[in-house]
C-alpha positions, 0 to 999 in steps of 0.5 A: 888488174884482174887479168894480170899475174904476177910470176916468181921466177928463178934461176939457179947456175948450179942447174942448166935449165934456165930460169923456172917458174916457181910461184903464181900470184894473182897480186904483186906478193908480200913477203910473207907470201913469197916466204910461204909458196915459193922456193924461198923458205920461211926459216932461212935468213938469206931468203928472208933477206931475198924475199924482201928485196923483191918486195922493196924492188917490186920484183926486180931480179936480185942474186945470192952469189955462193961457192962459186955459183949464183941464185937468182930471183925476180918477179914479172908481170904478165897479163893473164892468158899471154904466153910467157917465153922464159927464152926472152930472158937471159939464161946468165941472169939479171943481177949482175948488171949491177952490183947494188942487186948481188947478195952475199950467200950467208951460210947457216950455222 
């Protein structure tokens, strides 16, 4: 497995820009890992909630629905050194073929 990495990507719907790599890994992360180097932060229990689904999932793509718009995350497995088009993934998102991976937005209090 040393010539594979493993990318965190999201998108985001209130920005057009498409998915984004946020993180690289050289391992499949844990939750902490993801917690402290990507855009999920440590101390927000909704990106507790999302870095833990992707784990369990082992990365597959899982969305926060908030106000009206959407936050998506998912983890791929590339072979180091291969092109990564983040075209060939769908600009709407993932998580909305199936409803067991949406995710209310908890708003902090």
């Amino acid at each position: 497995m040393e010539n594979t990495v493993f990318i965190l990507l999201f998108l985001n719907s209130s920005r057009n820009n498409g998915w984004t790599v946020d993180t690289i890994f050289s391992h499949f992360p844990s939750v902490e890992e993801i917690l402290d180097h990507s855009c999920l932060k440590s101390s927000d229990s909704n990106d507790i909630e999302m870095a833990k689904k992707l784990v369990e999932t082992k990365g597959w793509p899982h969305r926060f629905i908030y106000k009206n718009k959407f936050f998506e995350c998912m983890i791929v497995e590339k072979e180091l050194g291969k092109p990564l088009d983040l075209y060939e993934y769908l600009r709407t998102g993932y998580a909305d073929m199936t409803e067991s991976r949406q995710i209310e937005y908890k708003p902090a209090k």
